[in-house]
Structure formats: structure tokens, C-alpha cells
C-alpha positions in Angstrom: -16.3 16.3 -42.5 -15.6 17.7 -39.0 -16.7 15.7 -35.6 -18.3 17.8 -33.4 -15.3 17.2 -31.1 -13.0 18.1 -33.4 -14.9 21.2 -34.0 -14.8 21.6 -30.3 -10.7 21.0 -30.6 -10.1 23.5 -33.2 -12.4 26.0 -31.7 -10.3 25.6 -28.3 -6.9 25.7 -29.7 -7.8 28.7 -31.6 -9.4 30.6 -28.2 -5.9 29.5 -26.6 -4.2 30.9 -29.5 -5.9 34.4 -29.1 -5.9 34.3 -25.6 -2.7 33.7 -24.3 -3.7 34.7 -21.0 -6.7 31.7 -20.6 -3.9 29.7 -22.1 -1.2 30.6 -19.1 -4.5 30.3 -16.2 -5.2 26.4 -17.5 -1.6 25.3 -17.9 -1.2 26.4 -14.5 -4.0 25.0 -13.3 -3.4 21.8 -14.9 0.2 21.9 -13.2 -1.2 22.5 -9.9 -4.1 19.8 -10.4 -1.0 17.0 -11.2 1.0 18.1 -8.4 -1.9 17.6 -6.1 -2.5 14.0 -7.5 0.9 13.2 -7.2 1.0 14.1 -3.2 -2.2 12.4 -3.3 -0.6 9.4 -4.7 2.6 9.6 -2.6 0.5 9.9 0.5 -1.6 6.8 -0.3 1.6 5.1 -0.9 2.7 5.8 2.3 -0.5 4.8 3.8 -0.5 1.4 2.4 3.4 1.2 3.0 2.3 1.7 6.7 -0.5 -1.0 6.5 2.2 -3.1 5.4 4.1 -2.6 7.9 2.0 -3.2 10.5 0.8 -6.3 9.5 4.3 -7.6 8.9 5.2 -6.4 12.7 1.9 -8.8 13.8 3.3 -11.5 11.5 6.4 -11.2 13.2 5.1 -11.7 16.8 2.7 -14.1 16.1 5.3 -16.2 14.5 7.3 -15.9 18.3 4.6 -16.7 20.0 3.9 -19.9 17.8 7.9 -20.7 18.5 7.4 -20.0 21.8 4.3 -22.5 22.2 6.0 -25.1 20.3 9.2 -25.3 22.2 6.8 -25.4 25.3 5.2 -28.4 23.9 8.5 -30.3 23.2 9.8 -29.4 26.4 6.7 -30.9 28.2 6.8 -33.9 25.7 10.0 -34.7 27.1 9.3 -34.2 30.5 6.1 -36.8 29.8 8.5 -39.3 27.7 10.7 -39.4 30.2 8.0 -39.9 33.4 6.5 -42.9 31.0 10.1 -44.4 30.8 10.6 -43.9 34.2 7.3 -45.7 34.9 7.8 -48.7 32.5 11.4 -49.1 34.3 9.0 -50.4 37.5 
């Protein structure tokens, strides 16, 4: 006994089969339709590639900013240490 969608199947392949020209029109169109997804694709790719990037570029500078602040901070750590020594030396 026969599905309904295999009916469907059999009744498709044999339309393609006697119509070469409906056959020729969907492959191309299925072609066209996967070389549109794979731009699609490739351009979201590139998209999130960019995003990526971007946030790595932040990362970066708020990572030389933190150094920045910390070698600040020792430097005026030091500067107090050595005031506080000078100051017990009294």
C-alpha cells in the first residue's frame, strides 16, 4: 500500500520524467536558491567574525588600561612606603 506521499513522489518524478523542461527550471532554481544560502551563510560568518573582532579590540584596550592603573597604583604605593619610612626614621 502506497503513502500518500509516496504517491506524491512517484507522481513528481514521473512529471519530471515527461517534462524535462520543468525538470531543468527546478534544478536551476534549486542551484540558485543554495548559492544564495551559501552567500547568506558566508556573509553572516563575516558578520560575526567582525563582532569578534571588535570585542577582542575592546578586550585588548581594556586590558592596557587595567595595566596602566595598576602600575599607577604600585608606583604611588611606593611613593607612600617610602614617605611612611621616612616618617618613622623621625
Amino acid at each position: 500500500m502506497w503513502s500518500p506521499f509516496a504517491r506524491r513522489a512517484d507522481a513528481f518524478h514521473t512529471f519530471l520524467s515527461d517534462n524535462r523542461e520543468a525538470g531543468t527550471a527546478i534544478a536551476t532554481a534549486m542551484a540558485e536558491a543554495g548559492e544564495s544560502w551559501s552567500r547568506t551563510l558566508a556573509e553572516q560568518d563575516d558578520e560575526r567574525e567582525a563582532t569578534w573582532r571588535g570585542r577582542a579590540l575592546n578586550a585588548e584596550d581594556a586590558l592596557k588600561t587595567a595595566h596602566a592603573e595598576i602600575l599607577t597604583q604600585r608606583t604611588r604605593i611606593g611613593e607612600l612606603r617610602g614617605e611612611m619610612r621616612n616618617l618613622w626614621a623621625e
